[in-house]
N, C-alpha and C positions, 0 to 999 in steps of 0.2 A: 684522827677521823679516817674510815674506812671508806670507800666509793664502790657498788658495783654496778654494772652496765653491760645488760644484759643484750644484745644483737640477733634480731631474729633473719637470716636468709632465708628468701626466696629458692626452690630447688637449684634455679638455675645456678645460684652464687653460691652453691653450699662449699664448692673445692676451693672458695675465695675466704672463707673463714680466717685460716689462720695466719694469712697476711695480712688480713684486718685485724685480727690481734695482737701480731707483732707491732702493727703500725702504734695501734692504740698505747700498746705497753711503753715503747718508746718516747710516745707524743707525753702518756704520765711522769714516766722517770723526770724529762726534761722540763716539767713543769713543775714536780717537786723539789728538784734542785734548787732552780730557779725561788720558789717559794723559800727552800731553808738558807738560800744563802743572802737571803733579801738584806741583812744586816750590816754586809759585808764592806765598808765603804774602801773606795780605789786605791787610795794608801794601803791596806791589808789584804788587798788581791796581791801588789806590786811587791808586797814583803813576801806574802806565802810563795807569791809565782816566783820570783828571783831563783834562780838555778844553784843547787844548794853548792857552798864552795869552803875551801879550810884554807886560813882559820876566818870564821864570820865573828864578828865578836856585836852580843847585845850586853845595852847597858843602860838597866832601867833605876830611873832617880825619882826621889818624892822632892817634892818644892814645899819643902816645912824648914822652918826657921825661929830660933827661940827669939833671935834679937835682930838680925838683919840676914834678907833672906839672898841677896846678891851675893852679898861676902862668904855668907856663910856656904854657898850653894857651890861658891868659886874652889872654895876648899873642900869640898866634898868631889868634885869633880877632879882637882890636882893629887887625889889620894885615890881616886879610881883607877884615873891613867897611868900611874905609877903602881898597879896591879896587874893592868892588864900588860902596862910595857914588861915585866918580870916574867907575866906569865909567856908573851909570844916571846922574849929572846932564852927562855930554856924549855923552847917546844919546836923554835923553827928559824930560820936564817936570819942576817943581820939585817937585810936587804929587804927581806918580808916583814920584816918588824918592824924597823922606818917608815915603810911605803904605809903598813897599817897604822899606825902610832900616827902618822901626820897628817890620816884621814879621820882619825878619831878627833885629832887636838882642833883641826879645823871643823871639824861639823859641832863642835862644843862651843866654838866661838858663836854660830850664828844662831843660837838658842834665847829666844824672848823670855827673859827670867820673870817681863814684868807680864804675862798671860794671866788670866784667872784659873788656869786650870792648878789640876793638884800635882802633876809629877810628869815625866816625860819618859819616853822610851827611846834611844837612839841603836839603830844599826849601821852598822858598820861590813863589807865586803869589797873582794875587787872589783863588784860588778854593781854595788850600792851604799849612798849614805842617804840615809831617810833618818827623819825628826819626826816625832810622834807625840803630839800634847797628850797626857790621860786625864780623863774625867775622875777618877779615882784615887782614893790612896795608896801608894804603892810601898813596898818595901826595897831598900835598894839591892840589885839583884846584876852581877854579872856575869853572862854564860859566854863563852869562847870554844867554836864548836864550828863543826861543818854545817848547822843551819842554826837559824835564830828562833830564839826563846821567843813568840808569841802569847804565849798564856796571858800578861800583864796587859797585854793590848788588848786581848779578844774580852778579855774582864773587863775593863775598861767600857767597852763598845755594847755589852752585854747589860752591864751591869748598872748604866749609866739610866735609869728609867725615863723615856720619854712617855708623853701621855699629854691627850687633849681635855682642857677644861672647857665647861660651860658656865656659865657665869648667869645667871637668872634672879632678872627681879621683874617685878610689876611692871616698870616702864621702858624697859631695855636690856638686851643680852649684848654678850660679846664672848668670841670662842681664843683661847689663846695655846699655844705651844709650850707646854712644859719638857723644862730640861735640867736634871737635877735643881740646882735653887735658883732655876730662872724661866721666867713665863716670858714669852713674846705671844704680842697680838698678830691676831691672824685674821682676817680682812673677811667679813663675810658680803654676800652675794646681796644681799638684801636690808631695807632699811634695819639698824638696828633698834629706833624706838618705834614705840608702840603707837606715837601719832601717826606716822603713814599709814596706821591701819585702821583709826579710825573711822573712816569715812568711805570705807572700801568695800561695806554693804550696807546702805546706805535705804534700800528699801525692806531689809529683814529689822534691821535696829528702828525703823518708822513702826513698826508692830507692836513695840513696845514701850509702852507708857513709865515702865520700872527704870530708874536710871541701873540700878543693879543687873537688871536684866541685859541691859544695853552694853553694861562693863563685862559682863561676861562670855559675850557674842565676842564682843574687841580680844578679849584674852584668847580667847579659845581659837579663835583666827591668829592671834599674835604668835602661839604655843605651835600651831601647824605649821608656817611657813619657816620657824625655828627650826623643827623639826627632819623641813626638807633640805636645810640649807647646811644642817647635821650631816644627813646622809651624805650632800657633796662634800663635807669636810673628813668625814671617817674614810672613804672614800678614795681620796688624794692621799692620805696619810697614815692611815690604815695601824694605828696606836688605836688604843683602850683609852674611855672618855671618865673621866671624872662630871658629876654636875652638881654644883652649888646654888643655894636660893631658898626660900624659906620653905617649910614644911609641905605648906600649903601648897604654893605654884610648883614643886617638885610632886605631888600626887597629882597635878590635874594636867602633870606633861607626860607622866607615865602611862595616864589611861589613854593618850593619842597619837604616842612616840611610835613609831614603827623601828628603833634601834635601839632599843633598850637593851640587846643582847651585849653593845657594846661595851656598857655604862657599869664600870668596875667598883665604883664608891659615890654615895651624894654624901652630901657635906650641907647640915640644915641649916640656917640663917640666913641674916641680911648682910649680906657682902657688897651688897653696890659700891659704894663710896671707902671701900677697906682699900690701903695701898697695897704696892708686890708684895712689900716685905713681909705683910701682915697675911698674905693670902700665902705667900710659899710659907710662914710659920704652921697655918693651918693646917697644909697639904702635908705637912714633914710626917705627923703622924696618920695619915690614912696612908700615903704609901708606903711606910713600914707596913703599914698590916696587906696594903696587897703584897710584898715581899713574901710575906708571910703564907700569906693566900697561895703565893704561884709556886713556894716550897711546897703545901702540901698536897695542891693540884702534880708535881713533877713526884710525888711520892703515891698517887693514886696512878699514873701513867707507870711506873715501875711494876706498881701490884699487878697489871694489869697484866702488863708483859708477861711477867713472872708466869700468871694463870696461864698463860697461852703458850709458853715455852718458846717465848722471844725474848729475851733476856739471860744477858750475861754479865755478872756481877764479879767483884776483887782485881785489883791490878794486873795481875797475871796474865787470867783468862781473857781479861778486856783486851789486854795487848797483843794477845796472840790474836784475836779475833777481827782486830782491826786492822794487824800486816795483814791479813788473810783477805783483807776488804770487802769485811764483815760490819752489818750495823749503819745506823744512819744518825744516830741519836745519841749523845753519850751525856751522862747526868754525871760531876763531880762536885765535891765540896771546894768549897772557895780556897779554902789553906789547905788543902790536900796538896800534897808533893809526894817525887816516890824517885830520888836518884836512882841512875838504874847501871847495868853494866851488862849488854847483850851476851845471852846465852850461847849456846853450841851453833841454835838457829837465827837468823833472822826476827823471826815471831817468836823469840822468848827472852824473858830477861829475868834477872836475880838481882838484889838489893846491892847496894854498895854498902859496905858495913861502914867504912872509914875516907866519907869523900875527901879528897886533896883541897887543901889549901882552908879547908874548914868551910867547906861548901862554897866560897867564895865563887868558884866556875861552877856551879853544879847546874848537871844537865837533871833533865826533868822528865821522867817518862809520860806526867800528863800532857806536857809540852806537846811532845810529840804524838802522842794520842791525838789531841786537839789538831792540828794541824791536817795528820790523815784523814782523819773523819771529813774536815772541811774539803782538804781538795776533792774527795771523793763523793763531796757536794751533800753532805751530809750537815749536821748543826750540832751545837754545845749548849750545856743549861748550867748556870752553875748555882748553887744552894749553899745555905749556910750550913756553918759548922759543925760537925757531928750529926747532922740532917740525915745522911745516909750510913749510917752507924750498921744496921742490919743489911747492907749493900756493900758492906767496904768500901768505903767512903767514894767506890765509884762504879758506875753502870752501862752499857751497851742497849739501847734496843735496838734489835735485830730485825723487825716490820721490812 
């Protein structure tokens, strides 16, 4: 979205123009950052901000198990460490390997095997050990490097859909917090049945001798006050609403809703008395298709760029363009990867034909893509597979 804001001076302030527009320009910058890094939770300010040092070692695990996931997770972990130990003592002192090696073995002890989450990220530095639950599934991945591999997290945090539901029937609503395959209720502001609203005009439903007529007075008052109780819920929370309920009472909320711009998917039936399980079963496929949705919304945002000659597309150019602290926006595919091994410059880099150890340490140039862009207060979209085929699997807009 574009903004312009046009300032008309008085003769006397005309020589004050353009400190009013510095002012302005700055007061935006600092509010678009702010906007794009809204995602950012304290834990991955605390990893990106840590002062980058050698050797950091990341080490991201998935919590899959065919038969027992303690055991098995225990030995997945004792074959890690016994990688990363090889790899610090033929890279750097015995002293530094220890010192790292015994902050790794103890940050592994106090990891909660029994979480719901799907995998975990742990780093490792002289100057930090941080544990990372991921929403996601991950691939196990170990980088040993002067900064840490955040890609697996910001995917995670990206990628993990939250979204508010509305839940509508005839005799009561309720708004709840989705979170991948979990709804929590979320307390609204106002009765949630339809009896406290019976009787709350009291001299217009006297008018009406139709009991129909008298139910649809009560609805229509019921659907408003829903409505507004939306708005402070969108509000606080500022996610994309799902809303459920039968065909009917979903058209006769649409012609009164003043938020409808929010509302990403309805979902037709009678849900009242359906359990979680049965409601996140429902959900599973309308948020595959807004996945879907917001892939080719991020593929109409490229086009666009593209037209207007904000857009810079392929590994290469995106890298150089971001050392250059270039871009605010960068669109990759999910499994994109691109080992890299810097150029002559700074802002250039060439492929690694043959990573060490069989990619086992491989560093990642989206990695660090990702990472600039953000400190630079800029944001990441990531899209599925082969989505950005005619992008080279990754994109810059420059706005």
């Amino acid at each position: 979205m574009e903004i312009s804001l046009i300032i008309h001076f008085p003769p006397d302030l005309q020589h004050k123009k353009n400190i009013a527009a510095i002012t302005i320009t700055i007061g935006y910058i600092i509010l678009k950052c702010d906007i794009m890094n809204r995602f950012l939770t304290p834990e991955i300010k605390e990893i990106i901000g840590t002062v980058h040092s050698r050797p950091s070692i990341s080490l991201i695990m998935p919590f899959i198990a065919k038969i027992n996931l303690e055991t098995e997770l225990s030995q997945a972990f004792k074959i890690a460490v016994d990688k990363v130990e090889r790899e610090l003592r033929n890279n750097y002192t015995e002293e530094i390997s220890q010192l790292m090696i015994g902050k790794l073995k103890a940050t592994i002890d106090k990891i909660d095997v029994k979480t719901p989450k799907k995998g975990v990220a742990i780093y490792i530095s002289s100057l930090l050990e941080k544990i990372v639950y991921l929403d996601v599934i991950v691939q196990e991945h170990i980088v040993i490097d002067e900064s840490f591999a955040i890609r697996d997290l910001i995917y995670s945090k990206k990628q993990c859909p939250k979204y508010l539901l509305l839940l509508l029937s005839a005799k009561r609503f309720s708004f709840y917090l989705g979170n991948l395959n979990q709804l929590t209720k979320i307390g609204a502001s106002i009765p949630e049945s339809i009896h406290a609203y019976i009787n709350e005009w009291p001299e217009k439903v006297a008018n009406f001798t139709d009991s129909n007529d008298r139910k649809q007075i009560v609805i229509q008052k019921f659907l408003q006050h829903i409505d507004t109780d939306l708005g402070r819920v969108i509000h606080e929370y500022e996610l994309p609403v799902f809303l459920m309920g039968t065909e009917k009472l979903i058209g006769h909320f649409k012609k009164i809703s003043k938020h409808m711009e929010a509302v990403v998917g309805y979902i037709n039936g009678n849900y009242e008395q359906m359990s979680f399980a049965k409601l996140e079963e429902i959900l599973k496929s309308h948020l595959e298709v807004w996945q879907n949705q917001k892939d080719k919304l991020a593929i109409n945002i490229l086009d666009t760029a593209g037209g207007r000659n904000k857009l810079v597309k392929g590994i290469k150019p995106v890298w150089e363009a971001v050392m250059n602290n270039m871009g605010n926006k960068v669109f990759v595919e999910s499994s994109f990867i691109y080992p890299p091994q810097t150029g002559s410059a700074s802002d250039l880099i060439e492929s690694l034909q043959k990573p060490g150890n069989g990619g086992a340490y491989r560093r990642d140039a989206v990695d660090e893509i990702i990472e600039k862009v953000i400190v630079n207060g800029g944001d990441v979209d990531f899209v599925g597979a082969e989505s950005l085929t005619n992008y080279e699997h990754i994109a810059l807009v420059t706005y």
